[in-house]
N, C-alpha and C positions, 0 to 999 in steps of 0.2 A: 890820458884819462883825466876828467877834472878832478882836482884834490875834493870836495867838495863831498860829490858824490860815492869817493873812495872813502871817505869817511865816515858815511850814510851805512854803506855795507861793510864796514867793519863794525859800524856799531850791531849792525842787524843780526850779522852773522857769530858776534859774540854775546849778543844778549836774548836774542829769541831760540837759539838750538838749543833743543832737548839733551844736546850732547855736553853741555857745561853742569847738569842736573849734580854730577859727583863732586864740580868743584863747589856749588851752593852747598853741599851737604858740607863736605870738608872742612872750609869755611865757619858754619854756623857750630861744628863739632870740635873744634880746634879750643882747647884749653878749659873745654867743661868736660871731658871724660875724667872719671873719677880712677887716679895713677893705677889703682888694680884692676882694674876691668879694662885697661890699655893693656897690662902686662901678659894678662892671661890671654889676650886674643893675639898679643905679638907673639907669644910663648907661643901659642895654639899653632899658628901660621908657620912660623920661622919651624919647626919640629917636620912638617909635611914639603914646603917650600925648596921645589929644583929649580927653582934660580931663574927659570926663563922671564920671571915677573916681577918686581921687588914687592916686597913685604908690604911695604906703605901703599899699594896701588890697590892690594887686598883688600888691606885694613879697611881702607876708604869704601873700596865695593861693596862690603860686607854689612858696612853700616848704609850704604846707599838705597841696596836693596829693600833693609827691612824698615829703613825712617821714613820712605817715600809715602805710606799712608802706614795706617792703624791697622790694618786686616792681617792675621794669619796667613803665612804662603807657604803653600805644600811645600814638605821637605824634596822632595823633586826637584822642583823648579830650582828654588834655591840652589839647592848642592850644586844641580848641571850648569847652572851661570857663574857660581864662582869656580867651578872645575874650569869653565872654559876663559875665565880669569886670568886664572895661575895662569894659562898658555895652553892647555891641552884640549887640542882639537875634535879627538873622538866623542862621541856624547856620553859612552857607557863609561868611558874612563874617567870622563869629565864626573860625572857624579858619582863614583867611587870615591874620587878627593876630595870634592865638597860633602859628601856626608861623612868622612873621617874630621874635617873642619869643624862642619857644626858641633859634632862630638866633643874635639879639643876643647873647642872656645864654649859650650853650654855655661858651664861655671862665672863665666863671667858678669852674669846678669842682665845682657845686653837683653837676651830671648827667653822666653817660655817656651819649652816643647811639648806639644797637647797634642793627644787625641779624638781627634770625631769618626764614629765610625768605625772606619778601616784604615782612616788617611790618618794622616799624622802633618804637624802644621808646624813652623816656627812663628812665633807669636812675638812681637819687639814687646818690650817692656817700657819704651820709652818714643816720644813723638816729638815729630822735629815744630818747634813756636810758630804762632802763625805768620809774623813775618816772612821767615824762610818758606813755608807753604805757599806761601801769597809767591813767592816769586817765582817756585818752581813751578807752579799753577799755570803760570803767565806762559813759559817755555813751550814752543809749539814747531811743529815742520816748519824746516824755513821757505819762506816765500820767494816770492821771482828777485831776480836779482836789477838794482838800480843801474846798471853799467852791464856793458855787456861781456856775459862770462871769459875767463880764461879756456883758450883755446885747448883741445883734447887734441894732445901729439903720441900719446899711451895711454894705459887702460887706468893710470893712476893722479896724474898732474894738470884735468881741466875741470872745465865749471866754475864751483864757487871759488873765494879768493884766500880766505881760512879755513873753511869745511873742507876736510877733505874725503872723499866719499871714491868709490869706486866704480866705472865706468860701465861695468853691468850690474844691472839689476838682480835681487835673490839671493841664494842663501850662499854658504860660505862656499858651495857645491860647483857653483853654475860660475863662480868668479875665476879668468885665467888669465892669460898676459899674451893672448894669440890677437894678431891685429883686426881693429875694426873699421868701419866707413865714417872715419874721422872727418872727412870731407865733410858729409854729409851732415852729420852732428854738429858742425860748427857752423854750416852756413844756418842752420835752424835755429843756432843761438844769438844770431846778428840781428834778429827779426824783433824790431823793438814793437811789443803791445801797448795796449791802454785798457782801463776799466771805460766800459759804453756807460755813458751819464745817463741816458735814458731808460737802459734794463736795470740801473740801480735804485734811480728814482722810480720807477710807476709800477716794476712789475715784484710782485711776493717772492722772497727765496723759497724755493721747492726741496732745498737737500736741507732736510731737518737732520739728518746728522753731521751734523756740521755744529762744533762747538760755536756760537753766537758770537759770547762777548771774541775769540779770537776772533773772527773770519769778518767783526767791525772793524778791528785791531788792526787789519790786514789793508781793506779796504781806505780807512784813515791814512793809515799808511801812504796809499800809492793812488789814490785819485788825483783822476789831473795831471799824471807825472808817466812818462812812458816808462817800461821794465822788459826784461829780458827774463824768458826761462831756460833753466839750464836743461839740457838732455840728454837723457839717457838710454842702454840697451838692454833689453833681457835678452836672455841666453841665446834666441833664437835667431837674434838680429831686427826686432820691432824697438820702434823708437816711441818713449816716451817725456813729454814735459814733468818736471818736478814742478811740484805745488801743490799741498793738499785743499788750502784754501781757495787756492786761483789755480786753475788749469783746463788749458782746453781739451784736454780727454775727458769730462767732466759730463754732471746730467745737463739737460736743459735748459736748468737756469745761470751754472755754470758757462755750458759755452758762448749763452746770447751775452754774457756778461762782460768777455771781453771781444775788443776789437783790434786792427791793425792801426801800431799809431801812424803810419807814414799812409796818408789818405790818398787815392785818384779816384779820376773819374770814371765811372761807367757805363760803357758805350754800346755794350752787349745787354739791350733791356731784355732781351730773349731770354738768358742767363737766370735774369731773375725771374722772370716768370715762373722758368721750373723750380725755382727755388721756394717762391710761395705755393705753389703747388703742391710741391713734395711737402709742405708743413703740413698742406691742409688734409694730405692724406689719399691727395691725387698718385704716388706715385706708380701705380701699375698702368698708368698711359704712357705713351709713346710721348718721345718729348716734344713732338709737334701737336699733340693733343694736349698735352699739358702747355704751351702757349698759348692755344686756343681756350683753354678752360680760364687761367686768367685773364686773357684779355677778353672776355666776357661775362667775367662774373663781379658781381659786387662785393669788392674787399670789404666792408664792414658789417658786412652780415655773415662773413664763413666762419662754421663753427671747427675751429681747427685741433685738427689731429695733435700738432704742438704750438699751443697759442703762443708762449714766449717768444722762438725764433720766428713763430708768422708774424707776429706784429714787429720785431726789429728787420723781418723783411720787408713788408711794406714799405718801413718807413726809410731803408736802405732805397728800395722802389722810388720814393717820392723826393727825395736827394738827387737820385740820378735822372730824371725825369726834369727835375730844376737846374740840372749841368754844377752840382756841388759836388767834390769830392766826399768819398766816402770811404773810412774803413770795416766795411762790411766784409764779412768770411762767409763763404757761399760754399755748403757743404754738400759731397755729392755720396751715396752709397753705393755698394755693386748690390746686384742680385746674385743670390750665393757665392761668394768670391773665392770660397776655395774649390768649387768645381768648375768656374771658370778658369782657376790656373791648372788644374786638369788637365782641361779641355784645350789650353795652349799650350802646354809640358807636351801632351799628346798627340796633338794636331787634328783631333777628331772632331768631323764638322758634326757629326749628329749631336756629339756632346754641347759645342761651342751652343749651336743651336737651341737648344733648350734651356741655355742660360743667358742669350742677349746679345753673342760674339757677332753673329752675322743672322742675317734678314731684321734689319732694323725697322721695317715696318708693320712689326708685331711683339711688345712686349709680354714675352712670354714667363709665365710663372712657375717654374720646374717642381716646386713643393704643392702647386694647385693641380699642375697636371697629376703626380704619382695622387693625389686625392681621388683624382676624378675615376683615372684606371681602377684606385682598388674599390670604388666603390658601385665600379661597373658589376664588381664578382662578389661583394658582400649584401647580405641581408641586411645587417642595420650601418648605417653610413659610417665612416671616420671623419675626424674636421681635418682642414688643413692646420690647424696650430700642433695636432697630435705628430701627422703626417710630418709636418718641417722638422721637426725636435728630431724625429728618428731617420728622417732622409739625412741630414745635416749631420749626424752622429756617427750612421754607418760609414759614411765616407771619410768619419776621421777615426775607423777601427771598432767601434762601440758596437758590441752583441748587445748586452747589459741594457743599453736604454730602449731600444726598437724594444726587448724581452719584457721589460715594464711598461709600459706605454701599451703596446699590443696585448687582445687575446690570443690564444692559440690557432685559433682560425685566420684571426685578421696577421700578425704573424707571416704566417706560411704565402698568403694572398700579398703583403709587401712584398717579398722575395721573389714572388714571379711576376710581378711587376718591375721590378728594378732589373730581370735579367734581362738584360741589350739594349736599355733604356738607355745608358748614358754609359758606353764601353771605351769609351777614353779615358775615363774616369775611374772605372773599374780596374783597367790595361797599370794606372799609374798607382792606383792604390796597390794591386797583387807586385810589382816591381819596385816599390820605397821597402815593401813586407819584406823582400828577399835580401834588400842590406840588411840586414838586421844579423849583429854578429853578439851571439849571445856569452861568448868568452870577453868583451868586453864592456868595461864600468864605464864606457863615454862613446860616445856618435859624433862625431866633428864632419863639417863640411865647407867650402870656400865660397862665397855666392858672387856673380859675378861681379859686382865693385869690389871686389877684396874683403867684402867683412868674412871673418870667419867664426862658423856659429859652432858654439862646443854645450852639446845636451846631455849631464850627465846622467847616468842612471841611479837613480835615488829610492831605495825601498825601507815601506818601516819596520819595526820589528817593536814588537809588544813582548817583552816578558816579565821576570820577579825577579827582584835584586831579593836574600836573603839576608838578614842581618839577624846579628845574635840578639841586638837589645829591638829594636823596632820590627821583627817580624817580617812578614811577607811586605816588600814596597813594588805593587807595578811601577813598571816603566814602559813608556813608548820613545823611540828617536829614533831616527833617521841615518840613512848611511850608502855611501858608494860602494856599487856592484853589480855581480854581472849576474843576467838573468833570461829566460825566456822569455819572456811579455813584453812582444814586440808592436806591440798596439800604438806607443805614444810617439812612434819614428812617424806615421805619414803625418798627424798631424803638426808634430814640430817641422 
């Protein structure tokens, strides 16, 4: 590895993670607490404190939470983040101990406890200078990696090279140490990008939520210079890039933005054709009508469905056209792709059919046909944007949205449409329904490269903590168990 560069991402990784935010507080807190308002919160702490945490890791949190801005934060929140501080993982128990806390430590001046309303708030009495604000400010997801990540051998020990983060994605729920397709994740982390010099210069950013000054900060950063993203799994076994600034899971403007850094040529102009096409909003042609639609239309007069990636196709286009290499990403989509894997799970040609599997000389629309059918039998029409939301939904269990979406007529006129329409489909959704074992808190399965996907079952529960001095506090959290509502097994 060049030294070089490994000290490029250690600076990155120790100066831009959100995750250093307690040591900046620490730091700036360190020898201006006034000795009795130390005392009382160490006294406060060390009185409640089993030990799975030290005192001083509190201390620090307690103050992190409330100096990080000026605003009020429900005593809720609060209590449940230092509960789950100390070490205790359940939520209801976790804020049981953090509001015994705040109670301890009140006297010490650190907070104001105020009412609005119904809610009740901890209010800091004091705010961190702006220097220290200015830096934490600064503190953002960290970016792609300069070098290419440390290799994933367990669910704990790859990716970044300081960061240490967990190999699936979500909540503390969905985290297990069953093995995944390490393969496969590392070869996607070998894959060196670049930022496209051209989608940076000429075209507007379109994700306006995107903090500015960072995502320059970003960009500054790594133009010019190829980078690596790390990758990761949720629960179910989908892989994603981390990046919140740069990522190619990203909108539009995002993914025309980067490219592959290791360029070749392309020899397939066919390829691209469909690929300008598909921007401009051609795709319900066959992809031999989509060749033919580009090679006869005038590229600079199409008003395109996605101007961004049409113009960096083009221009990918006119690269390969001049025998230049290029690292152009040529993005393809399915047509409904979870009833395509249906319709392969089940081997059912009528289903296959209706969604693209075979007779390729007919791109068929399966959301325009159930359009068409119901509106053989309705008096005023349905669109198909209604039509897809609820084709799309029933088949991953959803009564609830067909039930909103539809009248009661149109409703009933869906359902006898959809019956024998696509019975592979059907065949595989009624047999995922029947694993469904309601005595347990989790759903695991092995796929066949080995990852093994583990779905817990997670439900909320809304109730009222009672307390003698603050009154009724709702609570909502989350928690493992076992349940009937076996709705979310086909589409995991």
């Amino acid at each position: 590895m060049d030294t070089d560069i490994a000290i490029d991402q250690y600076v990155l990784e120790t100066n831009w993670s959100t995750r250093i935010t307690d040591d900046i507080v620490r730091e700036a807190i360190q020898g201006d607490i006034p000795a009795e308002m130390e005392a009382i919160i160490y006294d406060g702490i060390n009185r409640i404190n089993h030990g799975t945490v030290s005192s001083k890791v509190i201390f620090i949190k307690l103050f992190s939470l409330l100096l990080i801005d000026k605003i009020g934060k429900p005593i809720q929140a609060i209590s449940t983040q230092l509960g789950h501080v100390s070490g205790i993982k359940d939520s209801a128990r976790a804020f049981e101990w953090g509001i015994v806390l705040i109670k301890n430590c009140r006297d010490s001046g650190l907070y104001t406890l105020t009412k609005e309303g119904e809610e009740w708030y901890v209010c800091p009495n004091f705010t961190l200078d702006g220097d220290v604000k200015h830096r934490i400010a600064k503190l953002q997801y960290l970016p792609p990696m300069k070098t290419v990540p440390l290799k994933w051998t367990d669910n704990h020990n790859g990716g970044w090279m300081w960061e240490s983060k967990h190999l699936i994605l979500g909540s503390k729920f969905t985290k297990h140490d069953g093995a995944q397709a390490y393969d496969v994740i590392n070869k996607l982390q070998e894959i060196p990008w670049e930022i496209d010099n051209a989608t940076y210069l000429f075209e507007k950013d379109t994700n306006r939520g995107l903090n500015k000054k960072q995502f320059l900060r970003v960009i500054d950063e790594y133009i010019g210079s190829p980078f690596h993203f790390v990758w990761r799994y949720d629960s179910r076994g989908r892989s994603y890039s981390s990046g919140y600034h740069m990522n190619i899971q990203s909108n539009e403007y995002g993914k025309a933005l980067i490219s592959l850094y290791n360029k070749e040529k392309i020899t397939n102009i066919g390829n691209m054709y469909i690929a300008i096409a598909n921007h401009a909003g051609m795709d319900k042609l066959t992809w031999v009508e989509r060749i033919k639609w580009t090679g006869s239309t005038d590229l600079t007069t199409v008003k395109w469905k996605e101007p961004i990636l049409g113009r960096k196709a083009v221009r990918a286009l006119q690269d390969a056209e001049a025998g230049k290499p290029s690292g152009y990403v040529m993005s393809l989509d399915a047509t409904s792709s979870g009833l395509e894997i249906m319709a392969a799970i089940s081997g059912c040609k009528q289903t296959a059919m209706q969604v693209n599997m075979i007779d390729p000389n007919e791109r068929k629309d399966v959301y325009n046909t159930v359009t068409e059918l119901m509106n053989l039998k309705l008096k005023k029409p349905v669109s198909r944007d209604i039509t897809k939301n609820a084709t799309m939904t029933h088949f991953y269990n959803s009564k609830a949205t067909p039930q909103r979406l539809f009248t009661e007529e149109q409703l009933g006129v869906f359902y006898e449409v959809l019956n024998g329409l696509l019975p592979g489909a059907e065949g595989v959704l009624a047999t995922i329904n029947e694993c469904w074992n309601p005595q347990a808190d989790a759903h695991s399965w092995r796929l066949p490269d080995g990852h093994e996907v583990y779905v817990p079952v997670v439900e909320a529960i809304n109730g009222i903590y009672q307390d003698d001095e603050f009154g009724e506090i709702p609570l909502r959290y989350y928690h493992q168990t076992n349940s009937n509502n076996y709705r979310s097994l086909c589409p995991n």
